[in-house]
C-alpha positions in Angstrom: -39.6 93.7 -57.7 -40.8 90.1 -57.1 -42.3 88.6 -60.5 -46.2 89.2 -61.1 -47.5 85.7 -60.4 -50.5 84.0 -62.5 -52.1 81.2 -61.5 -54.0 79.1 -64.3 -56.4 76.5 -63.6 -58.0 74.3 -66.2 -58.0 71.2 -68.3 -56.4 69.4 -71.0 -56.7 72.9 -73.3 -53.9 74.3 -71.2 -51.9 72.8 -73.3 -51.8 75.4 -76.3 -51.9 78.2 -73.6 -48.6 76.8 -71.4 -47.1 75.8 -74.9 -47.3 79.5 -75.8 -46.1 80.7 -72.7 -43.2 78.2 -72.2 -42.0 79.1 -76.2 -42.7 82.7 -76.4 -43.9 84.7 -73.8 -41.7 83.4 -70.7 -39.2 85.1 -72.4 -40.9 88.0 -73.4 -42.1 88.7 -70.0 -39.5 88.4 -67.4 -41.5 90.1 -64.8 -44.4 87.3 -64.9 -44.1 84.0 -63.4 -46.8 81.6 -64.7 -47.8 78.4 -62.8 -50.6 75.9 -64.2 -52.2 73.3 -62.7 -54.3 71.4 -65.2 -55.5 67.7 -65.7 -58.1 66.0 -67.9 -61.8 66.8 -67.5 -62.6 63.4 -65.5 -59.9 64.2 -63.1 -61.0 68.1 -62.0 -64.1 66.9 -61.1 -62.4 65.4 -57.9 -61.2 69.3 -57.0 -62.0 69.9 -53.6 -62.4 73.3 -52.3 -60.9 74.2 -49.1 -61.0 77.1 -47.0 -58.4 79.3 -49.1 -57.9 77.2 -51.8 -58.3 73.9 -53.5 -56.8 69.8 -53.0 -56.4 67.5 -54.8 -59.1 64.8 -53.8 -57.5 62.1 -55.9 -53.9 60.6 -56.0 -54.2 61.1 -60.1 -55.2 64.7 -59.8 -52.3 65.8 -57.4 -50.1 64.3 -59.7 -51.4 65.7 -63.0 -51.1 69.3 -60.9 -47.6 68.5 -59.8 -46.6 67.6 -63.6 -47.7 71.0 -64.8 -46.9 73.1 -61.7 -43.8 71.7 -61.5 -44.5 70.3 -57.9 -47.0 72.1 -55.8 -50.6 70.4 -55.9 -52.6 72.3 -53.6 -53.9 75.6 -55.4 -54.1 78.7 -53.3 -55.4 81.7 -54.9 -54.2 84.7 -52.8 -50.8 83.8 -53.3 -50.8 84.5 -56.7 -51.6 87.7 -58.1 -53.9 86.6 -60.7 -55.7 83.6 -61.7 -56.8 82.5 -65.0 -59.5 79.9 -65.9 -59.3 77.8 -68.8 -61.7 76.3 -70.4 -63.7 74.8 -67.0 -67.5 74.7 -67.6 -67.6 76.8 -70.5 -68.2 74.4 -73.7 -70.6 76.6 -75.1 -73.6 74.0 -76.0 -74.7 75.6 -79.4 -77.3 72.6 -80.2 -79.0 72.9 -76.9 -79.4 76.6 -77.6 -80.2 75.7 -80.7 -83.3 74.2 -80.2 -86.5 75.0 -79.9 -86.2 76.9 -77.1 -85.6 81.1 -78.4 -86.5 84.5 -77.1 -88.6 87.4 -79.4 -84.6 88.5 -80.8 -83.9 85.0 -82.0 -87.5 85.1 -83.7 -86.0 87.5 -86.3 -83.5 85.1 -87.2 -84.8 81.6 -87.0 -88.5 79.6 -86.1 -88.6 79.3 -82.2 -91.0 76.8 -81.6 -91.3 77.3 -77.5 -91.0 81.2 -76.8 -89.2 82.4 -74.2 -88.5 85.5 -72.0 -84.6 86.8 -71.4 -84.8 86.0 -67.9 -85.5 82.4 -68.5 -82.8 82.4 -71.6 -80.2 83.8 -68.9 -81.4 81.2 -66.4 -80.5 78.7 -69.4 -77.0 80.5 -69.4 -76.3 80.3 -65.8 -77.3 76.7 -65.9 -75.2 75.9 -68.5 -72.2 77.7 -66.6 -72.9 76.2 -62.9 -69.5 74.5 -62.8 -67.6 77.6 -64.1 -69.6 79.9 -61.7 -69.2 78.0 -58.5 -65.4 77.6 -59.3 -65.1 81.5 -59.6 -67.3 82.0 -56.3 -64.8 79.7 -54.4 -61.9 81.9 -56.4 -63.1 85.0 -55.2 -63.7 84.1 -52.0 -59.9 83.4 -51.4 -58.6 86.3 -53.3 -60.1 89.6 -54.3 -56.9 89.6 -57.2 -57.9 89.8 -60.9 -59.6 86.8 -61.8 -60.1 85.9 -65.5 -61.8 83.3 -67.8 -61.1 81.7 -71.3 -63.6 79.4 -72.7 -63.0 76.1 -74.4 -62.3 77.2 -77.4 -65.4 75.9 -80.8 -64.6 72.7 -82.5 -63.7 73.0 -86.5 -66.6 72.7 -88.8 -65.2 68.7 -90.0 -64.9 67.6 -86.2 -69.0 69.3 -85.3 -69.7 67.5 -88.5 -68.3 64.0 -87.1 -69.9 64.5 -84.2 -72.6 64.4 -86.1 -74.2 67.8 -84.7 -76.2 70.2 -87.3 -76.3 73.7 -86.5 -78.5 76.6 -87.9 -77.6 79.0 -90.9 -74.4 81.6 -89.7 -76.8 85.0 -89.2 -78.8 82.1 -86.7 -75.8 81.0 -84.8 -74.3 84.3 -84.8 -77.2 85.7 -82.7 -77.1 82.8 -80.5 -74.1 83.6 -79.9 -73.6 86.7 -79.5 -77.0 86.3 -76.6 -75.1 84.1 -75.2 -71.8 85.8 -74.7 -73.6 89.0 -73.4 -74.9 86.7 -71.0 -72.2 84.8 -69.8 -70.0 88.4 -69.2 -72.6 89.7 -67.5 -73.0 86.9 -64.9 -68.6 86.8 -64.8 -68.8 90.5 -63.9 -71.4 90.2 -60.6 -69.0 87.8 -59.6 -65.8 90.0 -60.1 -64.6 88.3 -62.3 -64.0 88.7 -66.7 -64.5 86.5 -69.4 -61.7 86.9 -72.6 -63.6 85.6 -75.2 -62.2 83.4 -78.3 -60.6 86.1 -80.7 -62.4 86.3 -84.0 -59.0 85.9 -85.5 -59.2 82.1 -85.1 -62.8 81.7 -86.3 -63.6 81.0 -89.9 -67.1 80.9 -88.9 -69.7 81.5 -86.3 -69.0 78.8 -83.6 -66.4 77.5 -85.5 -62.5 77.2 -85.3 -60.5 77.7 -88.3 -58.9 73.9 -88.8 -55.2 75.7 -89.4 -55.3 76.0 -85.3 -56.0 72.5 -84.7 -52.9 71.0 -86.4 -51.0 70.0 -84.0 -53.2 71.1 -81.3 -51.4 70.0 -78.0 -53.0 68.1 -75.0 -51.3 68.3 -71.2 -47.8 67.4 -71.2 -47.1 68.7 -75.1 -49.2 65.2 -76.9 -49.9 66.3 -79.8 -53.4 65.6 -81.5 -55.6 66.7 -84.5 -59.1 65.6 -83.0 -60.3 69.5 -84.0 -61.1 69.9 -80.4 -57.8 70.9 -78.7 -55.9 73.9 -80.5 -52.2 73.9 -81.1 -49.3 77.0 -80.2 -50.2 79.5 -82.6 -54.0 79.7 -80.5 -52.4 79.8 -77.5 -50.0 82.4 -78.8 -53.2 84.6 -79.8 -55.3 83.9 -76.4 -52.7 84.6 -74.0 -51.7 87.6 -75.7 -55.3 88.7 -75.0 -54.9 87.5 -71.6 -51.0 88.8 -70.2 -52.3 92.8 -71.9 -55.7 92.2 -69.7 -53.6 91.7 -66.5 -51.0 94.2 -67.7 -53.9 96.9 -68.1 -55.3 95.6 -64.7 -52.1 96.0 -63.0 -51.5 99.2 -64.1 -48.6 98.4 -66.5 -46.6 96.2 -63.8 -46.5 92.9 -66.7 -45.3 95.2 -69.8 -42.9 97.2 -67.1 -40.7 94.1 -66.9 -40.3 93.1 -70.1 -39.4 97.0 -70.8 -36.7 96.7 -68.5 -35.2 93.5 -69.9 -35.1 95.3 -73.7 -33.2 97.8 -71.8 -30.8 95.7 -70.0 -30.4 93.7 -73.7 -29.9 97.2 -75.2 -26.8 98.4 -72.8 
């Protein structure tokens, strides 16, 4: 049986999820064969979609894709059997939700100074996903495969406090959240594709990251940082266990198959 193929697609916060992969799940997963292309933010915006796929439109892209491919640059979709989003166009933006703008629900929680309806609060959710949504259009397009999304994952309470953002009390941002999420799946799911949310594991708080996965968070390429924005192995560890038993379930067992055969073939 030729190895379940995943293609991933996203930016410097690859770097947890391929660091997981490459130190624990590679192995744990025989039957999977996982290929990323990821660069920095600046450098994805200069993806050009193609019929059947995307190019590099940049020298530095291509090479950024062929460091974490492992050579190819040009991404096609329906050659994989999966592909996986990380982390493109999905910064949720809890101040500007957190302004005055709020719907009757977000009433109960907090003052809304400019009421309005949950058509125009999912408008403000689409908006605020345009990049994401147009990738996943182009995505589905090419391939009709299972197509998934992780979001960039919330900064730690110290970096949103350097930054220098205030958000609202935890019931507030909670809501928001939650509006929000609803939202953002919904849209994902007309589009035939599914979003795999943050686990709640990692979050000491609403819209925030607990600072133990930020040490060490890892960039592209395995640079290691603690900026509270980019999480570290054990994150990735956690999120890409969400994502491989997604596909598995999607694929009818095909992902957990293979590694049952290799305990077998260790066993004899």
């Amino acid at each position: 049986m030729s190895p379940y193929s995943i293609c991933v697609i996203g930016n410097s916060h690859c770097g947890a999820y391929r660091s997981a992969w490459i130190n624990r799940y590679a192995a744990l997963y025989p039957g999977a064969a996982m290929t990323y292309f990821a660069a920095p933010p600046n450098l994805l915006g200069h993806l050009v979609h193609e019929e059947g796929g995307f190019s590099a439109g940049k020298p530095a892209l291509g090479r950024a894709f062929a460091l974490t491919s492992g050579g190819p640059t040009r991404i096609e979709p329906a050659a994989y059997d999966a592909v996986v989003l990380i982390s493109i166009g999905t910064k949720l933006d809890l101040p500007f939700l957190c302004a005055q703008f709020g719907t009757l629900r977000h009433r109960r929680f907090r003052p809304v100074q400019e009421l309005v309806s949950e058509a125009c609060f999912r408008a403000m959710v689409e908006g605020d996903l345009r990049k994401l949504l147009e990738i996943v259009a182009q995505c589905r397009a090419a391939s009709g495969n299972p197509l998934l999304v992780c979001p960039t994952p919330f900064r730690t309470q110290s970096r949103v406090e350097a930054d220098g953002e205030t958000f609202e009390d935890d019931s507030a941002r909670a809501a928001l959240i939650a509006d929000y999420q609803a939202v953002a799946s919904a849209l994902l799911r007309e589009r035939g594709a599914e979003m795999i949310w943050q686990d709640p594991a990692t979050v000491v708080r609403p819209g925030y990251t607990h600072a133990d996965y930020a040490l060490q968070g890892i960039r592209l390429q395995d640079h290691l940082c603690e900026d509270g924005v980019h999480m570290n192995q054990a994150y990735g560890e956690i999120m890409l266990a969400k994502v491989l038993a997604r596909l598995d379930a999607l694929c009818k067992g095909r992902l957990s198959a293979g590694a049952e055969i290799e305990r077998v073939r260790e066993a004899g």
